[in-house]
PDB file of N, CA, C and O in Angstrom:
ATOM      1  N   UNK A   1     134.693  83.254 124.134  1.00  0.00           N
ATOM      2  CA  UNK A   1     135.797  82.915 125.012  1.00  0.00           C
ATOM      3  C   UNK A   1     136.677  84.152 125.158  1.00  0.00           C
ATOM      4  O   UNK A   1     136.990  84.877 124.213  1.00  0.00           O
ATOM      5  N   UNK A   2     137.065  84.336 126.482  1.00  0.00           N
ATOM      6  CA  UNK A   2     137.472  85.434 126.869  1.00  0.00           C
ATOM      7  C   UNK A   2     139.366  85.022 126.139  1.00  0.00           C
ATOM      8  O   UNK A   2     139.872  83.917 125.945  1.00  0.00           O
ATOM      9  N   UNK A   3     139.927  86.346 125.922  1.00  0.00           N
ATOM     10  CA  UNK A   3     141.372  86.141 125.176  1.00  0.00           C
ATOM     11  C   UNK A   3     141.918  85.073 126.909  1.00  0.00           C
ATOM     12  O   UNK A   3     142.222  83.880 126.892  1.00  0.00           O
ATOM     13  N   UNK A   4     141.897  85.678 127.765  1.00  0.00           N
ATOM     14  CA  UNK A   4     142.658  84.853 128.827  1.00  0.00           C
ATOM     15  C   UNK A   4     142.224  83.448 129.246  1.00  0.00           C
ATOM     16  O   UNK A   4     143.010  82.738 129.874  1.00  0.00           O
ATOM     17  N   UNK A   5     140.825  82.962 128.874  1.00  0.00           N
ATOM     18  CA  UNK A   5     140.641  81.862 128.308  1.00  0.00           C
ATOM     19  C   UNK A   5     141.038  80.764 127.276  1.00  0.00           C
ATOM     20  O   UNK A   5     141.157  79.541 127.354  1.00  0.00           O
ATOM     21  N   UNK A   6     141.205  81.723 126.231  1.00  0.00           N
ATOM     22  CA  UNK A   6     142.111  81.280 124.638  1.00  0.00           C
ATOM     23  C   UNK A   6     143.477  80.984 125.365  1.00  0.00           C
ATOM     24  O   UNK A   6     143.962  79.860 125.228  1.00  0.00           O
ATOM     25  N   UNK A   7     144.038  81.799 126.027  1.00  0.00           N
ATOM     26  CA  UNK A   7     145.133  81.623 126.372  1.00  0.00           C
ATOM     27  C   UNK A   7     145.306  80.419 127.095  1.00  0.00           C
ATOM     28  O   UNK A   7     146.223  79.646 126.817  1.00  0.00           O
ATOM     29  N   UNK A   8     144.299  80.150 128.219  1.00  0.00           N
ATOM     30  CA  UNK A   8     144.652  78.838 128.911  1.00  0.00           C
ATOM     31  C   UNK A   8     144.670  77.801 127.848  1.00  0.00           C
ATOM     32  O   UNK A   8     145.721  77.207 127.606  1.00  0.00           O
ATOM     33  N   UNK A   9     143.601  77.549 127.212  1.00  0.00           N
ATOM     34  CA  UNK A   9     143.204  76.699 126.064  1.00  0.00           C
ATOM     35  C   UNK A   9     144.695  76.269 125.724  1.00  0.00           C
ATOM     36  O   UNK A   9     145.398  75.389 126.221  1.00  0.00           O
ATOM     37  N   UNK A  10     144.881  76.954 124.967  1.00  0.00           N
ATOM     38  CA  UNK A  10     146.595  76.887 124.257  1.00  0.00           C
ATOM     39  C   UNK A  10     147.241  76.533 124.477  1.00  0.00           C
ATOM     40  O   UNK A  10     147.830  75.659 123.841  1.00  0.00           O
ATOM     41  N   UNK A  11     147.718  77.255 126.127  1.00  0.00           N
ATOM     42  CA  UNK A  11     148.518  76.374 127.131  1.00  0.00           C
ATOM     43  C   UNK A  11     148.552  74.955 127.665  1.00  0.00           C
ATOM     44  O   UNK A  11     149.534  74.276 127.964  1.00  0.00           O
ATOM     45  N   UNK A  12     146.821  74.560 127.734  1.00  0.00           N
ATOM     46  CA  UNK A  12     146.602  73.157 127.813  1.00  0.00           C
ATOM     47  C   UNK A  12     146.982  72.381 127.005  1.00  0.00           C
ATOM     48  O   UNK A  12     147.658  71.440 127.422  1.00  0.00           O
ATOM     49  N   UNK A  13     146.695  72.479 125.555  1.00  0.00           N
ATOM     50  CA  UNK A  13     147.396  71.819 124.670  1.00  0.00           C
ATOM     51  C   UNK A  13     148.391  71.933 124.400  1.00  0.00           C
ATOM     52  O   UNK A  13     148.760  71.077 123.595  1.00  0.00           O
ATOM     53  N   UNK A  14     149.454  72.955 124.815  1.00  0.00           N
ATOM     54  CA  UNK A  14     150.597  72.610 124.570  1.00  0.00           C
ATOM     55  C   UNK A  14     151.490  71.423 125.814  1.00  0.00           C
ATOM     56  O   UNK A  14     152.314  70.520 125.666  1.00  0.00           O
ATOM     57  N   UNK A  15     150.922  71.916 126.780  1.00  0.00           N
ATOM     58  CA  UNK A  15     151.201  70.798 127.389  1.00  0.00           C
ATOM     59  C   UNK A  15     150.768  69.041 127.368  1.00  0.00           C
ATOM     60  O   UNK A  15     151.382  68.119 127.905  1.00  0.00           O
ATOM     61  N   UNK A  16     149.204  68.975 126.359  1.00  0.00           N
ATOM     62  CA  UNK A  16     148.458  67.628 126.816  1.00  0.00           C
ATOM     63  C   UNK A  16     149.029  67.256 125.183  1.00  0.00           C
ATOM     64  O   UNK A  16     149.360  66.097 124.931  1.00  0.00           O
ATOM     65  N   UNK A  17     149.102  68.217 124.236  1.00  0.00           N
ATOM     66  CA  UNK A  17     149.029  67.317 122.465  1.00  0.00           C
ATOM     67  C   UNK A  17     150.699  67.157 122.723  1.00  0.00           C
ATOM     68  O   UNK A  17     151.432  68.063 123.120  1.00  0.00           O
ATOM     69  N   UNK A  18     151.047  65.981 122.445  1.00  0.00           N
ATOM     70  CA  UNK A  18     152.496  65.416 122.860  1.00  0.00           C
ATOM     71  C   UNK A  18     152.724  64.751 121.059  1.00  0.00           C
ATOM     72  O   UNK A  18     153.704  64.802 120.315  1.00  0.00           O
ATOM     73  N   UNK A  19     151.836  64.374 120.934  1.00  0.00           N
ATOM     74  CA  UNK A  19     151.745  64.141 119.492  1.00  0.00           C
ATOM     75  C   UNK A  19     152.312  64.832 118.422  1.00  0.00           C
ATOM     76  O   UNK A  19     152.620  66.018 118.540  1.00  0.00           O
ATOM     77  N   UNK A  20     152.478  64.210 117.398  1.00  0.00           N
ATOM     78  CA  UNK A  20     152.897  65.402 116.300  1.00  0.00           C
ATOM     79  C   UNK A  20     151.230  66.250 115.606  1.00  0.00           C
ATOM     80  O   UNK A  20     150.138  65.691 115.507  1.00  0.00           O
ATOM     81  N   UNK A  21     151.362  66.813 115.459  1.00  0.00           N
ATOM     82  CA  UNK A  21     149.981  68.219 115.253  1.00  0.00           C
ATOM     83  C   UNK A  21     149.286  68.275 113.691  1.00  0.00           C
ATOM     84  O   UNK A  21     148.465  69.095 113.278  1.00  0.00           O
ATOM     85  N   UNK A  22     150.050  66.834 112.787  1.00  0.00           N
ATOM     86  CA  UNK A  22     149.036  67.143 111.725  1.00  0.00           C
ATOM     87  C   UNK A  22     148.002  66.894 111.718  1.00  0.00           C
ATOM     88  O   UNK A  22     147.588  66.322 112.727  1.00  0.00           O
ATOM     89  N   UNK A  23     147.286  67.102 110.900  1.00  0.00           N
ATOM     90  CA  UNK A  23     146.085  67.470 110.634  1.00  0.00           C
ATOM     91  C   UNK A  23     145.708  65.862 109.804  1.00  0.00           C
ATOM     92  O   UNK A  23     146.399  65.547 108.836  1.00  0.00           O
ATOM     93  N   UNK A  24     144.787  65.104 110.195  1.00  0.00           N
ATOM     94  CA  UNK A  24     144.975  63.917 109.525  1.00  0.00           C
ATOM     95  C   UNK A  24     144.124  63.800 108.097  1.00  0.00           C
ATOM     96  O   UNK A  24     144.257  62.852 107.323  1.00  0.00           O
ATOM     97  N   UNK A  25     143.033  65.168 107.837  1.00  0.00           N
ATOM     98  CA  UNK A  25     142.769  65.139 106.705  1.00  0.00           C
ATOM     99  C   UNK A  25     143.959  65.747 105.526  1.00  0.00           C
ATOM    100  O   UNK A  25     143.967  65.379 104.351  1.00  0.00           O
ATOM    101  N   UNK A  26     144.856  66.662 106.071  1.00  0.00           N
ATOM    102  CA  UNK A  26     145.138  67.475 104.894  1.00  0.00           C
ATOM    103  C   UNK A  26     146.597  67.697 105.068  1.00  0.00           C
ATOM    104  O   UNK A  26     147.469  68.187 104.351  1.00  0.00           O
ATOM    105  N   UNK A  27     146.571  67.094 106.442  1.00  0.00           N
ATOM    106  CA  UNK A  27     148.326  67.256 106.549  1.00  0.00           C
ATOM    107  C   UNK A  27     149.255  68.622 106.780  1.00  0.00           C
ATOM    108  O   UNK A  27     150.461  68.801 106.954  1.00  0.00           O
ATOM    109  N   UNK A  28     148.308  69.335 106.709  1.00  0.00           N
ATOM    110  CA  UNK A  28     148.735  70.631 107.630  1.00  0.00           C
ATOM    111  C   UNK A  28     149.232  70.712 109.147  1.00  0.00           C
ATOM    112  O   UNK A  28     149.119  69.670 109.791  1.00  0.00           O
ATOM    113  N   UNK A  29     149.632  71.542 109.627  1.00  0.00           N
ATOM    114  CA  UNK A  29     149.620  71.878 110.760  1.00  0.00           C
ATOM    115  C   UNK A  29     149.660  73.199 111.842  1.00  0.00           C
ATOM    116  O   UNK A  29     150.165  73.457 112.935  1.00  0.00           O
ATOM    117  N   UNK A  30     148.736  73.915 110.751  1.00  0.00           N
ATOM    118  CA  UNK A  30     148.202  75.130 111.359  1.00  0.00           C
ATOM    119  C   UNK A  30     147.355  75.312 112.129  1.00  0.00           C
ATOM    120  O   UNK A  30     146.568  76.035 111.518  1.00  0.00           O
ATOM    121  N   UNK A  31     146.830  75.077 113.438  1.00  0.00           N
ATOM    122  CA  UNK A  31     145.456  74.881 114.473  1.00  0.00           C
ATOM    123  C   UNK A  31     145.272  76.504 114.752  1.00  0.00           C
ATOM    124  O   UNK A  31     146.064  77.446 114.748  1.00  0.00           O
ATOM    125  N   UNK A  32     143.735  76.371 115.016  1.00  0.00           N
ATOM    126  CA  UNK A  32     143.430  78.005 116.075  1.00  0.00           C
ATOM    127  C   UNK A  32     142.121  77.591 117.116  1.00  0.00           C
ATOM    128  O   UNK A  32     140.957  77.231 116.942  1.00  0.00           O
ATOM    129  N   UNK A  33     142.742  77.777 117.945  1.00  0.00           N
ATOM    130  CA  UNK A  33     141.284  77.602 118.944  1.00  0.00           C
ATOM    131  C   UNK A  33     140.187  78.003 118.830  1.00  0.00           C
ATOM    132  O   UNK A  33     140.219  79.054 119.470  1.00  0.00           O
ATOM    133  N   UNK A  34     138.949  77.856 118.343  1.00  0.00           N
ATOM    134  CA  UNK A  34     137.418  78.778 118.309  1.00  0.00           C
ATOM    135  C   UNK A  34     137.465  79.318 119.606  1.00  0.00           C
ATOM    136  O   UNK A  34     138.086  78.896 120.581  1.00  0.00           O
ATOM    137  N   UNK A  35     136.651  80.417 119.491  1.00  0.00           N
ATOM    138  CA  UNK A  35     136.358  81.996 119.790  1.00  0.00           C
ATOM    139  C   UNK A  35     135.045  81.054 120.426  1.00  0.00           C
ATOM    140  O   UNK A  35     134.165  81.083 119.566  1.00  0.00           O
ATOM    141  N   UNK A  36     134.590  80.230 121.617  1.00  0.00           N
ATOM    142  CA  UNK A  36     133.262  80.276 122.510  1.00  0.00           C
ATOM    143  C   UNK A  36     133.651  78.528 122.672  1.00  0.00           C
ATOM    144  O   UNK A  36     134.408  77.858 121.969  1.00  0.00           O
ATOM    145  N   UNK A  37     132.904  78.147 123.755  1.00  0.00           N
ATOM    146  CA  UNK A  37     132.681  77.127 124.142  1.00  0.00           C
ATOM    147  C   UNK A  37     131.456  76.192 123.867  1.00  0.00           C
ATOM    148  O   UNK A  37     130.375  76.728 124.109  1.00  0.00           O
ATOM    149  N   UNK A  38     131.407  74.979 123.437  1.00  0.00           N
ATOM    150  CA  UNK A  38     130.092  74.698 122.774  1.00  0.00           C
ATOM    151  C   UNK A  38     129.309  73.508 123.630  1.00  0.00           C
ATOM    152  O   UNK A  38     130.092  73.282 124.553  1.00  0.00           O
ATOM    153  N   UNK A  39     128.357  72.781 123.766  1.00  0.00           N
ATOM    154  CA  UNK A  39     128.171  71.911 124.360  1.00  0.00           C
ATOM    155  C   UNK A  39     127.612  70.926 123.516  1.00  0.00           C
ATOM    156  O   UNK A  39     127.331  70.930 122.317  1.00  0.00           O
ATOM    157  N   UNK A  40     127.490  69.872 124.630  1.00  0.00           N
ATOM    158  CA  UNK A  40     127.338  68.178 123.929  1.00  0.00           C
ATOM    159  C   UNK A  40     126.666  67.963 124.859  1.00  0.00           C
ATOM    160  O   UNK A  40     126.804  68.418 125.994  1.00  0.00           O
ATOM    161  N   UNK A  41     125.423  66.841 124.245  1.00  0.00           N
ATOM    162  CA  UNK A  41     124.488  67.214 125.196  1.00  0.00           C
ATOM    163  C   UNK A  41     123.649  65.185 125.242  1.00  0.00           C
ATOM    164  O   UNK A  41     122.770  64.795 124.473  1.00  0.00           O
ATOM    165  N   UNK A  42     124.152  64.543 126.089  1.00  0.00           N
ATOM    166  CA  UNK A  42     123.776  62.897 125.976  1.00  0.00           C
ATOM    167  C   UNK A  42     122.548  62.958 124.950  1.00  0.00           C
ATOM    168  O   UNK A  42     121.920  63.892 124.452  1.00  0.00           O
ATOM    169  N   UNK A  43     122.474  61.567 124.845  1.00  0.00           N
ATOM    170  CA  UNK A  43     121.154  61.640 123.374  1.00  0.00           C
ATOM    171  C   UNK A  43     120.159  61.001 123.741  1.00  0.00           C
ATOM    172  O   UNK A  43     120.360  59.792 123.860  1.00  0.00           O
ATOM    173  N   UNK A  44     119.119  61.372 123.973  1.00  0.00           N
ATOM    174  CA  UNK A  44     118.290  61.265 124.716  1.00  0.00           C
ATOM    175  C   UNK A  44     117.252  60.362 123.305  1.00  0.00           C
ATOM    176  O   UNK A  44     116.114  60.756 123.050  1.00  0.00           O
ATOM    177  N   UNK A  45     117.658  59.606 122.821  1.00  0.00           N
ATOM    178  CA  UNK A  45     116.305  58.969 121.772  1.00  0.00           C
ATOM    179  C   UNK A  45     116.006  59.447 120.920  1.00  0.00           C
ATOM    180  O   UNK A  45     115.161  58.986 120.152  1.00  0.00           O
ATOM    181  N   UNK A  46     116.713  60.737 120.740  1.00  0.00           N
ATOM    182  CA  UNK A  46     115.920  61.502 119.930  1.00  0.00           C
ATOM    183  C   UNK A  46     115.155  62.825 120.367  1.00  0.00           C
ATOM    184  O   UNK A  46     114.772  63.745 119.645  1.00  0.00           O
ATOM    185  N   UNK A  47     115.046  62.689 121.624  1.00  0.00           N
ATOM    186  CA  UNK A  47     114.008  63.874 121.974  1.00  0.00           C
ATOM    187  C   UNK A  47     114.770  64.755 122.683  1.00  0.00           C
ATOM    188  O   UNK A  47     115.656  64.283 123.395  1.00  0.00           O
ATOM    189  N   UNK A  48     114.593  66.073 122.634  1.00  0.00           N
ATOM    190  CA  UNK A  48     114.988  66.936 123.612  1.00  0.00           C
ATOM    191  C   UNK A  48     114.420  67.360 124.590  1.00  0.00           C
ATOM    192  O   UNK A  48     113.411  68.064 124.617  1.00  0.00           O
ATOM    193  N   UNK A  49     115.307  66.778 125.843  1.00  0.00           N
ATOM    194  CA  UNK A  49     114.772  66.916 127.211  1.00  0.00           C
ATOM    195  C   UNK A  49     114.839  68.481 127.643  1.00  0.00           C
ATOM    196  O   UNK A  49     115.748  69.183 127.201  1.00  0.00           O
ATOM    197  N   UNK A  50     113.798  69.037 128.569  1.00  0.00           N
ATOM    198  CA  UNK A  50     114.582  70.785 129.259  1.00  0.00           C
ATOM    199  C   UNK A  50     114.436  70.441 130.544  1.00  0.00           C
ATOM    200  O   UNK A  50     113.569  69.712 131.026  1.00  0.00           O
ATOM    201  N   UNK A  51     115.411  71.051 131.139  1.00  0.00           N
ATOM    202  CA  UNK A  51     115.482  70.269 132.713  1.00  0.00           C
ATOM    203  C   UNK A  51     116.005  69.064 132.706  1.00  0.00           C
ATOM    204  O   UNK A  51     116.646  68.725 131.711  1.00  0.00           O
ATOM    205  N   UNK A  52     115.841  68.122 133.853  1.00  0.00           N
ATOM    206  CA  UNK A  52     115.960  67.070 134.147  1.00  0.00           C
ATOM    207  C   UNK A  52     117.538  66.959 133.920  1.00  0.00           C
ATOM    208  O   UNK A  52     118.332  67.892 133.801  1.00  0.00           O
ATOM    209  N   UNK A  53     117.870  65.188 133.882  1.00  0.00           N
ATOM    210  CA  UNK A  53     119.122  64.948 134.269  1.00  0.00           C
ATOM    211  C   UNK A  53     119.869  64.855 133.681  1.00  0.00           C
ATOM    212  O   UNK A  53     120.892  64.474 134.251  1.00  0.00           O
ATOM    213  N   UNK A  54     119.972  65.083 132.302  1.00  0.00           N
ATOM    214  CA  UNK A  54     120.737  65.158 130.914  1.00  0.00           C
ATOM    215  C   UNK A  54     121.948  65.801 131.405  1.00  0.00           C
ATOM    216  O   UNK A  54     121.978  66.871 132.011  1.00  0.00           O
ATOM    217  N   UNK A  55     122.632  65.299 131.196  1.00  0.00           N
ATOM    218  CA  UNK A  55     124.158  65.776 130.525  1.00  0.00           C
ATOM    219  C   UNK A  55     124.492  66.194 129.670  1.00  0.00           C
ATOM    220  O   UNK A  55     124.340  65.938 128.476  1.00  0.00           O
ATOM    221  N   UNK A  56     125.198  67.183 130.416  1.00  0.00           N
ATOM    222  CA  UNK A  56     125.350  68.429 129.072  1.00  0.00           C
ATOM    223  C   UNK A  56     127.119  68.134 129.527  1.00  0.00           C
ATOM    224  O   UNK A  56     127.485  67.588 130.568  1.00  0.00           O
ATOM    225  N   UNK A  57     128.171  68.756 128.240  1.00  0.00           N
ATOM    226  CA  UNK A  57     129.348  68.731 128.382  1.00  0.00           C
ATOM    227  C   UNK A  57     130.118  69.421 127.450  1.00  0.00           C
ATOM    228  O   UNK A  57     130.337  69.158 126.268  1.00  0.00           O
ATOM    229  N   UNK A  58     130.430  70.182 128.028  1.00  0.00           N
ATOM    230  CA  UNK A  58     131.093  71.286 127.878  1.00  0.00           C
ATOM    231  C   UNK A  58     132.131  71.489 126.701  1.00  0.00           C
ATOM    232  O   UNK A  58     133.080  70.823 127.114  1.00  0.00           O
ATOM    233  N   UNK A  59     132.461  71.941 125.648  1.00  0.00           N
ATOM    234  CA  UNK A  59     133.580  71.507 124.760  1.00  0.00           C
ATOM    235  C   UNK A  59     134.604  72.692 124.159  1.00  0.00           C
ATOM    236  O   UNK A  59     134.323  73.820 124.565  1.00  0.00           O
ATOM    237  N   UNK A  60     135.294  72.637 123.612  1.00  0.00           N
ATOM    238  CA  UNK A  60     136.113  73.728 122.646  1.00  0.00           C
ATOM    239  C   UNK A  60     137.086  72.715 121.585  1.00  0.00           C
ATOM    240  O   UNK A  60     137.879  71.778 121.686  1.00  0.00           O
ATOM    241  N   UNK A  61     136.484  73.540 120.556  1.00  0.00           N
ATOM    242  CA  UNK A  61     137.005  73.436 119.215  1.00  0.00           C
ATOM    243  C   UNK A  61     138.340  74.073 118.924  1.00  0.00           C
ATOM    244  O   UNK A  61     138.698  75.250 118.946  1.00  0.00           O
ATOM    245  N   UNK A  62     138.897  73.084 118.678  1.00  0.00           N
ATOM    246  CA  UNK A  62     140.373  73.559 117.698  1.00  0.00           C
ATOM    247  C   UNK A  62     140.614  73.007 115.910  1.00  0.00           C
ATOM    248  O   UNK A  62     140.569  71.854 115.481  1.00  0.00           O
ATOM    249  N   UNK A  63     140.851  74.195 115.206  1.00  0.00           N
ATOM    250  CA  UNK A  63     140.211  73.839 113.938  1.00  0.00           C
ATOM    251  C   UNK A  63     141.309  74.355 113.142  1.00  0.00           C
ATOM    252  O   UNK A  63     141.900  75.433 113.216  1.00  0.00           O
ATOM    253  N   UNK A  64     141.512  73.011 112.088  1.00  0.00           N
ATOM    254  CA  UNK A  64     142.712  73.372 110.915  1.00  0.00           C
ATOM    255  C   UNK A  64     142.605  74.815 110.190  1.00  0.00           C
ATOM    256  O   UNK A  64     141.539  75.236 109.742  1.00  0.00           O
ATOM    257  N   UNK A  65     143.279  75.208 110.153  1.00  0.00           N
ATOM    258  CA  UNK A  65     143.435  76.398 109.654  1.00  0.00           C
ATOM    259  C   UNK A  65     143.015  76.470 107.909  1.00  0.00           C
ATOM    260  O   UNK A  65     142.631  77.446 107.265  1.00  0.00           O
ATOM    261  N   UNK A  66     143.284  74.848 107.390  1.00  0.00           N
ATOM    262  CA  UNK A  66     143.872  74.694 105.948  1.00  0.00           C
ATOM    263  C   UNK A  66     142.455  74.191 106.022  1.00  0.00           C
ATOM    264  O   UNK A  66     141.671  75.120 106.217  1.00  0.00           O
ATOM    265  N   UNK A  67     141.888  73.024 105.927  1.00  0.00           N
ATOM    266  CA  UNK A  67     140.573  72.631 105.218  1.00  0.00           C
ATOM    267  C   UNK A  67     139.494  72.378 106.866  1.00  0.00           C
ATOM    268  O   UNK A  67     138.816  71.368 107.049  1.00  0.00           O
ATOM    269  N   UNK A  68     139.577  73.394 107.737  1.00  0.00           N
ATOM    270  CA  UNK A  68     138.595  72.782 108.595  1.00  0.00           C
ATOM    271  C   UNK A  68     137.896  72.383 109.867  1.00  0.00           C
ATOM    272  O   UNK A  68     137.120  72.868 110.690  1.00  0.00           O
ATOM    273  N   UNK A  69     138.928  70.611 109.491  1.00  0.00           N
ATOM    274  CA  UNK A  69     138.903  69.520 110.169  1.00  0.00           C
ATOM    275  C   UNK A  69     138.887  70.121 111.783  1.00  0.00           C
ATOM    276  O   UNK A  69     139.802  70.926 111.960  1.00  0.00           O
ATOM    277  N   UNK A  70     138.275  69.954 112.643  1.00  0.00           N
ATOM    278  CA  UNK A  70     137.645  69.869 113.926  1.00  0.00           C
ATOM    279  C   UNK A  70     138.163  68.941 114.931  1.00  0.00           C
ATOM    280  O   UNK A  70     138.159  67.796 114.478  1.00  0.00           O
ATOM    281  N   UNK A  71     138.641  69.015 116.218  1.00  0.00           N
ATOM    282  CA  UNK A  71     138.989  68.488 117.320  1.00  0.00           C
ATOM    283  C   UNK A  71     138.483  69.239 118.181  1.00  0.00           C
ATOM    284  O   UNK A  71     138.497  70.470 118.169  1.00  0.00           O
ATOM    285  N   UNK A  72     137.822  68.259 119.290  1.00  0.00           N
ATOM    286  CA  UNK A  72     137.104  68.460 120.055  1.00  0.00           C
ATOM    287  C   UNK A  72     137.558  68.309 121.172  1.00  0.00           C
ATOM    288  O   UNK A  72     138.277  67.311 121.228  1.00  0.00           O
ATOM    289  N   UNK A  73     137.437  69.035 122.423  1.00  0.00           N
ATOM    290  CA  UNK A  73     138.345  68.706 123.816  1.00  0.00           C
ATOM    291  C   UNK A  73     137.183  69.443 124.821  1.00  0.00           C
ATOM    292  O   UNK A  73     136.477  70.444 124.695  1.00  0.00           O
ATOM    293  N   UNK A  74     137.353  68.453 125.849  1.00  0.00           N
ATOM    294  CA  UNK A  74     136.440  69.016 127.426  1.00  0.00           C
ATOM    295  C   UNK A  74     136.879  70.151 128.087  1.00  0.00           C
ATOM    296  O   UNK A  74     137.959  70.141 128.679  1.00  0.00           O
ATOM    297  N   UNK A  75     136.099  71.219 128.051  1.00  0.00           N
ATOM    298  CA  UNK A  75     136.305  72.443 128.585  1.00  0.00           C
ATOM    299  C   UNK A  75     136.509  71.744 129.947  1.00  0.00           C
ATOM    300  O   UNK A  75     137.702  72.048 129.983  1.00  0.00           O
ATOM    301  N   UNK A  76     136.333  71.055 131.106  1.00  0.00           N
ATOM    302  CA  UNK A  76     136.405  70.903 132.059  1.00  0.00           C
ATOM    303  C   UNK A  76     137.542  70.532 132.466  1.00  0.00           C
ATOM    304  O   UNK A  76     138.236  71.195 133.237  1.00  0.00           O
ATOM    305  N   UNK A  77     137.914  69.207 131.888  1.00  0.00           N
ATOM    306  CA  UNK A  77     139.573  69.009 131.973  1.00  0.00           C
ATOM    307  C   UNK A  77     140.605  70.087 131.149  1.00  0.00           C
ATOM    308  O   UNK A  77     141.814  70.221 131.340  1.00  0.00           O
ATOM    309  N   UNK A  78     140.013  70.588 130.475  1.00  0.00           N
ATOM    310  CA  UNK A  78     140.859  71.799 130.172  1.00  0.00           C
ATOM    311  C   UNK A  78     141.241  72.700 131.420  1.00  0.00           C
ATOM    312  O   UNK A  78     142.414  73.073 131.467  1.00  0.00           O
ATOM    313  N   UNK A  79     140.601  72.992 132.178  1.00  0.00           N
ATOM    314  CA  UNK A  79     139.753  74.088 133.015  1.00  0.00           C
ATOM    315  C   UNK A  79     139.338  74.954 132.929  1.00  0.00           C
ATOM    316  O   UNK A  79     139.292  75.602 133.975  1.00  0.00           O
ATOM    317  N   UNK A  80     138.791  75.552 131.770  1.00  0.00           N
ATOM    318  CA  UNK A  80     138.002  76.431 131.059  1.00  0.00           C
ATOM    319  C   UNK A  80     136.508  76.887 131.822  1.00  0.00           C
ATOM    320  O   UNK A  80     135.912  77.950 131.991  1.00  0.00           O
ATOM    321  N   UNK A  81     136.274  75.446 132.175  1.00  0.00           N
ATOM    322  CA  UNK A  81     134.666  75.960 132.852  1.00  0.00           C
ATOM    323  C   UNK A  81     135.086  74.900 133.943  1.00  0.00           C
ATOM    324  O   UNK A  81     135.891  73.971 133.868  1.00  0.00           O
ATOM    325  N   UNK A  82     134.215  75.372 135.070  1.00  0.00           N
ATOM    326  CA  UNK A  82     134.122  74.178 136.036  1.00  0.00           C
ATOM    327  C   UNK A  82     133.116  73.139 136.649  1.00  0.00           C
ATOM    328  O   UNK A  82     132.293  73.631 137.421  1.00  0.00           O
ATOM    329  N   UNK A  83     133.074  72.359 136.526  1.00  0.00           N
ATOM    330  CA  UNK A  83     132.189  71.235 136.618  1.00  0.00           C
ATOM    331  C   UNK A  83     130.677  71.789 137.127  1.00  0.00           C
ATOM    332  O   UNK A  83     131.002  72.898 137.552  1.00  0.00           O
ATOM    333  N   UNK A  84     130.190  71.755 137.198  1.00  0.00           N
ATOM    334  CA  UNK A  84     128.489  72.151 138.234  1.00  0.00           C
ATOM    335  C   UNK A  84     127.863  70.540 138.741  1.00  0.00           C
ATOM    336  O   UNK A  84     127.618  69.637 137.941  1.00  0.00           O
ATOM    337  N   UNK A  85     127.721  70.466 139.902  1.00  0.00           N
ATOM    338  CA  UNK A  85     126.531  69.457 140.016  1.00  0.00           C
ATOM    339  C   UNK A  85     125.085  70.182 139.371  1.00  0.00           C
ATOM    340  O   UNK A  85     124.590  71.264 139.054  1.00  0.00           O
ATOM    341  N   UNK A  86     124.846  68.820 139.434  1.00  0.00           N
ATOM    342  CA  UNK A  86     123.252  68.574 138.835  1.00  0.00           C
ATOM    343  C   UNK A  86     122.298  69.068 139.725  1.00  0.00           C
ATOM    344  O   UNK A  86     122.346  68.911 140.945  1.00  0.00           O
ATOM    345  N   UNK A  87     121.151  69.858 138.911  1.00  0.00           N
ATOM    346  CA  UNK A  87     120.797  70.873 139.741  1.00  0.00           C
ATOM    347  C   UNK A  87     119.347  69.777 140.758  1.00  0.00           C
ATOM    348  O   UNK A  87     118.988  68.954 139.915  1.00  0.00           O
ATOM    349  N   UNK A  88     118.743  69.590 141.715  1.00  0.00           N
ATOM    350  CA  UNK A  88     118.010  69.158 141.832  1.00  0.00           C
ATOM    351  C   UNK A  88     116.550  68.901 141.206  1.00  0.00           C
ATOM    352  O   UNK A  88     116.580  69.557 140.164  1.00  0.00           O
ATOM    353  N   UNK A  89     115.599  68.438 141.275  1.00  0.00           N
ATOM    354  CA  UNK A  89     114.431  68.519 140.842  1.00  0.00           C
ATOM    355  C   UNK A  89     113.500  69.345 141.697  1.00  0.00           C
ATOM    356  O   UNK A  89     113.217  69.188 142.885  1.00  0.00           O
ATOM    357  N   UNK A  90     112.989  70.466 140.643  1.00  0.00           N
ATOM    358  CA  UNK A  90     112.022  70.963 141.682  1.00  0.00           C
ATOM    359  C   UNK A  90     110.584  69.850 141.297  1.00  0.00           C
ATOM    360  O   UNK A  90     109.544  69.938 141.950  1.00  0.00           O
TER     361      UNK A  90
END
């Protein structure tokens, strides 16, 4: 993730986490955004599909500083990445 990426990131949550920011394992409240964007990918049974119509979705990690703990948020509604349609079938 590009720093001016990190930066939006940040900005999003400071505007969307309205909440108070602890940490519900450890009670901290030190967060840092991960450094790349990760994906989530529907669950297909078990098997991994290549191609086809699977959903993939886009994510970024924000992670306790103190023991960890992981929150997960949509790069898309973030606006980090932007949506793609689904590519056709060749």
């Amino acid at each position: 993730m590009s720093p001016e990426m990190q930066q939006k990131a940040l900005a999003w949550l400071e505007e969307k986490w309205v909440a108070d920011r602890v940490c519900p394992i450890c009670n901290a409240r030190t967060w840092s955004v991960q450094n790349g964007i990760a994906e989530l990918r529907e669950f297909s049974g078990g098997d991994l599909i290549v191609g086809g119509q699977q959903g993939i979705y886009p994510a970024y990690l924000v992670m306790c500083k103190n023991c960890g703990y992981m929150h997960l948020f949509n790069a898309i509604a973030a606006g980090l990445v932007e949506k793609s349609e689904p590519r056709a079938e060749r």
